[in-house]
Structures are given as structure tokens and as C-alpha cells.
N, C-alpha and C positions, 0 to 999 in steps of 0.2 A: 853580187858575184853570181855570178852562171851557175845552176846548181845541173850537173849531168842527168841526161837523159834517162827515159827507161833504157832506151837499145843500148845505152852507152854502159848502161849498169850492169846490164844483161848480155854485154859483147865476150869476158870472162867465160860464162854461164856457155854460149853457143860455141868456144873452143873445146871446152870441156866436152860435151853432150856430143859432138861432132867426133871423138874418138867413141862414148858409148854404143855411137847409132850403130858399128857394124856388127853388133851383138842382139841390138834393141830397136831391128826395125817396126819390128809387128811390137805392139805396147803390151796387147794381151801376155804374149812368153814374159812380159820384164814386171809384170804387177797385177798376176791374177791373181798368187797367194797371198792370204793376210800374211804383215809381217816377213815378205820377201827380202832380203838384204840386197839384193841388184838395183842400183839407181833407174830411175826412170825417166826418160829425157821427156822436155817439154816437145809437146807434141801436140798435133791441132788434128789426127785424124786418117790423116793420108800421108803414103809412105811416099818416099822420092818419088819413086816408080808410077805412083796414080795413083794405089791400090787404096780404098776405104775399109778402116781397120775399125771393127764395132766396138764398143766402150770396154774392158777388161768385167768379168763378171763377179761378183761377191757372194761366198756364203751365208752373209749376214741377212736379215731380212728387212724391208723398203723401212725408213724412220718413218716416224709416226708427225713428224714437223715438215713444212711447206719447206727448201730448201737450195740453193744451187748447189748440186753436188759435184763432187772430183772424185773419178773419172767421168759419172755418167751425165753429165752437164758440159762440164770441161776435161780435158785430158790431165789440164796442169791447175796446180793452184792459182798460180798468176793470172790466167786465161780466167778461172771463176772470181776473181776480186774486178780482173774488167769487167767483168758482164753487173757485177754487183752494183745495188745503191744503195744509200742510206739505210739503214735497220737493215741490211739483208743477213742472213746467214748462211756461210758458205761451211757442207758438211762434207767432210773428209773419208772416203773408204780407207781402210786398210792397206798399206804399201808405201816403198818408199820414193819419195820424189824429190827428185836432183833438181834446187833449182833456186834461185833468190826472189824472193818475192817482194814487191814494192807495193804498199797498200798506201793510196793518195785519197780516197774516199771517204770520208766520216762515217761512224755510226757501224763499221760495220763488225759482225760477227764471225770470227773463222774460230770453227771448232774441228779435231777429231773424233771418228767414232770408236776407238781405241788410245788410249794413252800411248798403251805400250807397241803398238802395229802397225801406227801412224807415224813416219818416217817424215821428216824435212832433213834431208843429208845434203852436205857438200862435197862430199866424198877427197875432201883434206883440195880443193881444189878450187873452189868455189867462196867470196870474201865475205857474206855476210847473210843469214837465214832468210832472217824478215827483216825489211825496213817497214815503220813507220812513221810516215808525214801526215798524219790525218787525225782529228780529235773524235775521241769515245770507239777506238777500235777496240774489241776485247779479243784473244786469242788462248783457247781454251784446248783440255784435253789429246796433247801430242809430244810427240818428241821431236826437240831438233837436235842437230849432232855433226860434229866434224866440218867446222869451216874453219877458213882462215883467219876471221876477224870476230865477230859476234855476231852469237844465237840469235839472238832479237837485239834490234838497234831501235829505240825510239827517241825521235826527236835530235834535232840538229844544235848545241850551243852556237848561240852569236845568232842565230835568226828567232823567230817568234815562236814560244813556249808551244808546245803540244798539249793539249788539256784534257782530262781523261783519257787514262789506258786503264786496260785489266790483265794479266796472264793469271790464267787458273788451271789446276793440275795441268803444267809443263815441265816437259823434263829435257833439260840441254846439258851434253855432254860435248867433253872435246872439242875444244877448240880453242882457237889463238891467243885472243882477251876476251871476254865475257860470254857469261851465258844468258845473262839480259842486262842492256845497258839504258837506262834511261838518261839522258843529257836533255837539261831543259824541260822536263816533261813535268807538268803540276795534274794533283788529282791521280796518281798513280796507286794500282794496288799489285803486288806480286803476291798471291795467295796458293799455298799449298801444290811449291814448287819443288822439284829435287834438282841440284845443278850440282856436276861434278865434273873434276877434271880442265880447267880453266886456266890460260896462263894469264889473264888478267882476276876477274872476279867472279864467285857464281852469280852474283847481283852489284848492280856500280847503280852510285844517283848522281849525280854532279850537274852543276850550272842552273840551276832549278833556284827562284826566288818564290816564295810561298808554296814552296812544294807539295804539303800536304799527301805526300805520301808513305804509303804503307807496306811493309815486306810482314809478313804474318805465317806462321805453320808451315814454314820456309826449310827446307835444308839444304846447303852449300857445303860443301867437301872438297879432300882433295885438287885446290887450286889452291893460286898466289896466295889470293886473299877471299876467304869465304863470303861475305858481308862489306862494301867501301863505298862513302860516304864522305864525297871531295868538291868542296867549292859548292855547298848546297843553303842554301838560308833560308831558315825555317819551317818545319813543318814535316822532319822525317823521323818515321820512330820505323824501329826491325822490334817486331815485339813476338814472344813467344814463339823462337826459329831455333833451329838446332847451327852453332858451324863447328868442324870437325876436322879434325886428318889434313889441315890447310897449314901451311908456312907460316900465314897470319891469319886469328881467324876475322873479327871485326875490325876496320879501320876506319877513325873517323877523325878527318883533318881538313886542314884548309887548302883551297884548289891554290894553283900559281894566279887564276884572276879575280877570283872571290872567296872570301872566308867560308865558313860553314860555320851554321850556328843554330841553335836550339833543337840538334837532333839530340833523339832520346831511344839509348837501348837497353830496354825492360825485359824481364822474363822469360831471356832467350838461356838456355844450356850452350857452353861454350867451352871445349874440350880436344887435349892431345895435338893442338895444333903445333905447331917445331915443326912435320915433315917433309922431308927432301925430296920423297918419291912423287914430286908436284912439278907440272911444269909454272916458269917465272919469265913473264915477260919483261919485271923491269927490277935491274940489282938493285937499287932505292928501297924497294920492299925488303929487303931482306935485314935489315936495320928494326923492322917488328919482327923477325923471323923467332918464330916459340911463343909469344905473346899471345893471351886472349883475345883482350881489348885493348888496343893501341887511340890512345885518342891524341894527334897532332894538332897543337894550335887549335884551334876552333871556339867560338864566343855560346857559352851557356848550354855545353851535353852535360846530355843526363844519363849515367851507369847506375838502374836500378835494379834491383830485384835481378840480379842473374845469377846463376849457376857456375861458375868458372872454375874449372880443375882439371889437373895434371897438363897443364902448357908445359914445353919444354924448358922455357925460360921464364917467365912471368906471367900472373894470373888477366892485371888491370895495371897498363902505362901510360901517366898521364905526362907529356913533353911536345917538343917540336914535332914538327914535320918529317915521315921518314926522309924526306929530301934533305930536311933542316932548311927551310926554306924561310920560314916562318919564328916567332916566340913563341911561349908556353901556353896553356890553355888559359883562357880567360872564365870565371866564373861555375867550370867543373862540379856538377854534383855526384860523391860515389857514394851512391847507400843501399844497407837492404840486401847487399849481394852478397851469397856464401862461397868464398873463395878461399881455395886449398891444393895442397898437394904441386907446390910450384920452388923451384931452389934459389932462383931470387928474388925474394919475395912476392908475396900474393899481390899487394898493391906497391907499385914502383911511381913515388913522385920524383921524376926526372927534369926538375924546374934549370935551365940553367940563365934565368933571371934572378935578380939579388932578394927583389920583394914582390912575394904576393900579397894579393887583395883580400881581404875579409870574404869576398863571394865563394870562394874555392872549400870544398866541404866534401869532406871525408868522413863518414860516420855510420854505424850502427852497421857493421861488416861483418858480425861475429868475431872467429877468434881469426879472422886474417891477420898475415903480418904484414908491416906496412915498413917502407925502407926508401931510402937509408936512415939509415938513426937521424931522429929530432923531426923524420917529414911526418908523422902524425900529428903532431904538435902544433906545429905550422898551417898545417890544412885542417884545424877540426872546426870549420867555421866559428872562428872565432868574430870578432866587432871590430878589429885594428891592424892595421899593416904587420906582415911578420916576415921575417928575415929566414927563409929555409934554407935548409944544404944543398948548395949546390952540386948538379949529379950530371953526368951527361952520360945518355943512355945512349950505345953502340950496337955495331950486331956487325958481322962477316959473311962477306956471301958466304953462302951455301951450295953441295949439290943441287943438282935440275933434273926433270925429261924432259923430254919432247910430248907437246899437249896429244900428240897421235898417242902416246902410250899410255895413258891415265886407263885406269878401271873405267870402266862401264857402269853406270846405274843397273840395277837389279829390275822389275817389273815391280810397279805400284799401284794404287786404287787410283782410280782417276773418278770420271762424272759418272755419276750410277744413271745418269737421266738425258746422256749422248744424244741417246735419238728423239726425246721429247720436248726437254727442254726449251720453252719458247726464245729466240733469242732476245738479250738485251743489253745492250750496246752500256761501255763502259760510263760508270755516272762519278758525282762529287765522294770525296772519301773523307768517311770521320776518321781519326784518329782515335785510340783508343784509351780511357783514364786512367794508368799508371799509378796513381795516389794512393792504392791498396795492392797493389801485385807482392807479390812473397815469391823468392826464386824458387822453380819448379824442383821438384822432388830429383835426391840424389839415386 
């Protein structure tokens, strides 16, 4: 299949920018301040007219690293990933740029020198931040915010795996469905991110086989679903991440074209999730709506060591597919985790098969309650087939916004080392030993 052009990507992008220009002919007015909230149209330099417009100037002073920079290199980010090769590192002034970026290059590095100042906007008009088709891109210290589709999009399911990514201190707000979507992507790490405001996910993994990735020191809020984990085999753990203020906060089930199986989520805090004031791209979620942990169908997750309290409806539910697409989970382990303060109940076995397997293991919770009556029983990894109560777990839509309305992230620490930091293009990702985690303090 023909996969579209740059220009074709980018044809959106030049309707858009084409109403900014009569504001933002001269670049300098639209992105000399750090942290400008005026979009900046992609620009090569020279205005309609002829005129040679010199690079917008910065308060900051020159990095101390070899670099392609935006603006003083290129006007637009785009413009600095073409000029890029392999290992390059493209560093980012302060301000905000209207614009989708398409990175096809390997290896390469796109950082901001501000988390909080460094703008990728769509300005609600524009369908997707950054794409990535390229293996061991890293994309570090910035904000993306306000597109139609997603923050960062890596990797395409149904064509061939993308291998190495990194996003590190990123912060993506509002927008349609995701704030980073990985489809297909092995070798991935999302570290010490904040996404909020999302009608699909602050983070999505799906179609990925030996995924071997990682979400870590992660927070996701206020969206659909904070944390989701669909049609992925093997190899994903969210470990030690906060999701919050979400409709659902973790979900982890099986895609409509491949199962998910042996993710594992450990020593994440998991909290308040039920709320309404989130935009929801798809009514099917709202069937976890209140729920911590929702795990749908999927062969051998692991719920360890977490924190989970005050969901609006349930702590940890293990059953079908919010679709109901699928059976029950196959080989489920919950342990370790302190779960409280939920009105039906902390852990909800919602089997609506007649028998489970011996593999299915529920244990060492504290004083969780566990429901409906008899499914502790059923599920305490026991050695022989057991007959549990059948449950089938429901939910009602719910109120929505619109993803343009979501709160805004706050300013956070991002790279303390922006401007020296050698770059280094994203590599293989350990997972991390789970066998002794204890859920984080309440």
C-alpha cells in the first residue's frame, strides 16, 4: 500500500499556516520570546515579498554541544530533521512551532532546550505532532499539545516493526487520541513523562510482538484512559508511574487482531480515576469507567505491587474486553498490591466463563476485598479447575469534554543537561525485576 507523502502529510499543515501568515510574515514578531503562545508557521527564511528575514534571536546562551538548531539552522523543526543524519542532534530554542513533523532518518536525536518553552502545537488544527518511521529516534525535553490525532505517533501496525524509540521529559497535552502512541514499535522507553488531557491515552502500546517496552516515572491524567496496553505480546511493563483523574486509569486487553500477553504492571500509584471532566473518544471505554486496573482478556499480566485507591467504582478488574470482544483473562497474576477505599470491591473477578485454570492467582493483597462472593476462593492459585461465580461486569456511558478543554500541565523539571548532553540515539531496553517491588508508599 502507498504510504502518503511528506507534502501530502504536510498539505493540512500549509492550509492551516496559510491563514497564520497574515499575522506572521516576519518569523522574528511570531517566536523571539521564549515560551510565545503564537504559532509559528514553517518558514524557510524569506517572506512572499523577497524579504530575508534573520533567524529570531534568544536570551539563552549558545549550548555548549555541536548541534543543528531551530530556528538558527532551520526556521522549522521539519527543515532541521531534513538537513539531519544519523546520530545528529537537532536542538530546539524556545517558542512555539506550528507544524507536523515526519522523522524517516535513524539514529536521530530531537531535543528541547526548555521543556516547558518549547512548543510543538497544532493549534486544534493540525492531525498529528511527530511521526516516526525511523529506528533509535530519541525525542527529548519538550512540549507537544493540541492536535487532532496524536502527540507522537511511532510506528505504523501491519508494516515492519520500528526498533528503538526514547521520549524523555515530554510533556503532551490535548489532544484527540493519544499523547504518545506506539503501534508496532519494539525496544521502546517512555520515561519521565507527564501527559494529560487525551481522548484516547496518555500513553497507548499495541501490535508490538516482543515489545520489550517500557513506560517508567510516567504520569498520565485526566484522559479516557491513562496507561493502555492492546494487542501487544510480550514484553510491556508501566512500572513505577502515577495514572490519576482518568475515566480508566490502566488498561490492559486484547487488540481485535492479536492478544496481549505477559505485560506486567508493577509499582505504579493508581488513583481517583471515575472522572467525567475527560474527554472520551471511544463509548467502549466507559465500560472500565471508575476502575484502576481493567485487564480485558489477555494471556499471563502481571498486577504487582501497586497502590490502587479511591476509584470511583473498582480498585483491580479482571474480565473481558471493554468491547467484550474477547473471554476472560488467561493465567492473571494479582499480588503484593495494597488496594482500598473502592464500593465495589477492591478486586472484581468478573469471569463470565464457567471454569477457570489453576494459573489465575490472586494473593497476598492485604486486607483488599475481593468479589463477588466465592471469587477469592476460585482464584487463589489453587492446583485444579474451579468453578467461579459468574459476574459480568458493566458500566454506562458517561459525561465527556471536548479534548480542547482538558487542564493544562503545570511546568516540570525536564533535562538539567539540555545544552550539553552528548546526544545518543535511542538503544535496547531492559525491563525491569518486579520479584521484590512492594507498592509505593500511601
Amino acid at each position: 500500500m502507498r504510504q502518503p507523502s511528506l507534502a501530502e502529510r504536510l498539505s493540512l499543515s500549509s492550509t492551516v499556516l496559510a491563514v497564520l501568515a497574515v499575522g506572521c510574515l516576519l518569523l522574528s514578531a511570531c517566536a523571539t520570546r521564549e515560551g510565545d503562545q503564537i504559532g509559528s508557521p514553517i518558514f524557510n527564511g524569506t517572506t512572499p515579498d523577497g524579504i530575508t528575514v534573520e533567524p529570531p534571536r534568544t536570551t539563552l546562551p549558545a549550548p555548549e554541544i555541536d548541534a543543528i538548531r531551530v530556528p538558527l539552522d532551520s526556521f522549522s523543526i521539519q527543515g532541521a530533521v531534513d538537513q539531519a543524519s544519523p546520530g545528529d542532534l537537532i536542538l530546539i530554542d524556545p517558542g512555539v512551532y506550528t507544524e507536523q513533523v515526519v522523522v524517516t532518518t535513524p539514529d536521530v536525536v530531537i531535543r528541547g532546550r526548555d521543556r516547558n518553552t518549547v512548543f510543538i502545537d497544532g493549534i486544534h488544527g493540525l492531525e498529528t505532532g511527530v511521526i516516526v518511521e525511523a529506528d533509535g529516534v530519541a525525542i527529548e525535553n519538550l512540549t507537544v499539545r493540541n492536535y487532532l490525532g496524536d502527540g507522537i505517533s511511532v510506528g505504523t501496525e501491519g508494516l515492519a516493526a520500528v526498533n528503538r524509540f526514547r521520549a524523555l521529559h515530554i510533556t503532551t497535552s490535548n489532544t484527540g487520541r493519544n499523547g504518545i502512541a506506539l503501534r508496532n514499535v519494539t525496544n521502546a522507553e517512555v520515561r519521565q513523562g507527564w501527559h494529560s488531557g487525551h481522548g484516547g491515552s496518555g500513553v497507548l502500546v499495541t501490535g508490538c510482538t516482543q515489545c520489550a517496552t517500557l513506560i517508567t516515572a510516567t504520569l498520565a491524567e485526566y484522559s479516557a484512559k491513562g496507561f493502555n496496553v492492546v494487542g501487544a505480546m510480550e514484553g510491556v511493563s508501566i512500572f513505577s508511574s502515577t495514572s490519576r483523574n482518568n475515566r480508566v486509569g490502566i488498561l490492559v486487553e486484547d487488540g481485535p487482531l492479536q492478544p496481549t500477553s505477559g505485560a506486567t504492571i508493577a509499582a505504579n500509584v493508581v488513583l481517583n480515576n471515575g472522572f467525567t471532566s475527560t474527554p472520551n473518544n471511544d463509548p467502549a471505554v466507559d465500560r472500565g469507567f471508575g476502575v484502576g486496573i481493567q485487564v480485558g482478556g489477555s494471556v499471563s499480566t502481571g498486577v504487582i505491587a501497586n497502590r490502587v485507591s479511591g476509584n470511583t467504582r473498582a480498585g483491580i478488574v479482571l474480565g473481558p474486553t471493554t468491547a467484550g470482544t474477547t473471554g476472560d483473562p488467561i493465567a492473571p497474576r494479582v499480588e503484593r498490591n495494597a488496594v482500598d477505599g473502592h464500593i465495589e470491591s477492591d478486586i472484581v473477578l468478573a469471569f463470565e466463563d464457567e471454569i477457570i485454570d489453576p494459573s489465575t492467582c490472586i494473593t497476598n493483597n492485604g486486607e483488599a476485598t475481593i468479589g463477588p462472593p466465592g471469587a477469592a476462593e476460585a482464584a487463589a492459585c489453587g492446583d485444579a479447575n474451579t468453578r467461579p461465580p459468574l459476574f459480568a461486569w458493566t458500566g454506562e456511558t458517561q459525561p465527556t469534554i471536548d479534548y480542547v478543554n482538558g487542564p493544562v500541565p503545570p511546568g516540570i523539571d525536564g533535562m538539567i543537561d539540555a545544552d550539553a548532553a552528548p546526544a545518543a540515539p535511542a538503544s535496547e531496553v531492559v525491563l525491569p525485576d518486579t520479584s521484590a517491588s512492594s507498592p509505593p508508599a500511601g
